[in-house]
C-alpha positions, 0 to 999 in steps of 0.5 A, a space after each residue: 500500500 502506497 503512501 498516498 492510500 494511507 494519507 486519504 484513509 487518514 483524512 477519511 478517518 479524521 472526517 468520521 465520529 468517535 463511535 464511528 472510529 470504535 467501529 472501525 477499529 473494531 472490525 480491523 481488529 477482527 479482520 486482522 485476527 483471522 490470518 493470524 489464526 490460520 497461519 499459527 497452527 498448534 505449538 506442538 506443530 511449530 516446535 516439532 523437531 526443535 526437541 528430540 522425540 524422547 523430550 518429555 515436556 509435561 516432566 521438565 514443565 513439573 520439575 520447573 514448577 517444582 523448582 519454582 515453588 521451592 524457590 517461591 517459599 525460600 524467598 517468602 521465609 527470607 
């Protein structure tokens, strides 16, 4: 998109109400979310290969929260 569009979406924009403006906003904002919900795909998807096959993330996520909390309750006892 070229600068001149943007310079007359702008004017367009300056020449509507307030609650026109919310409108706008709220319908580019769900014009925005759909391609990003097509192109994510699962995490599992996106992170496949990152870590060996034999990764167990629910083990390593346990022992992070475990790690956590101690250290949580370490620094509560001071």
């Amino acid at each position: 998109m070229n600068n001149l569009i943007m310079k007359k979406v702008i004017f367009l924009v300056d020449q509507i109400n307030p609650d026109e403006r919310l409108w706008l906003l709220e319908y580019l904002s769900r014009h925005l979310r759909r391609p990003l919900r097509q192109q994510r795909g699962s995490l599992r998807g996106i992170w496949k290969g990152v870590f060996p096959e034999t990764f167990d993330i629910d083990f390593e996520l346990k022992q992070m929260r475990s790690t956590w909390k101690s250290e949580t309750k370490q620094l509560a006892n001071g």
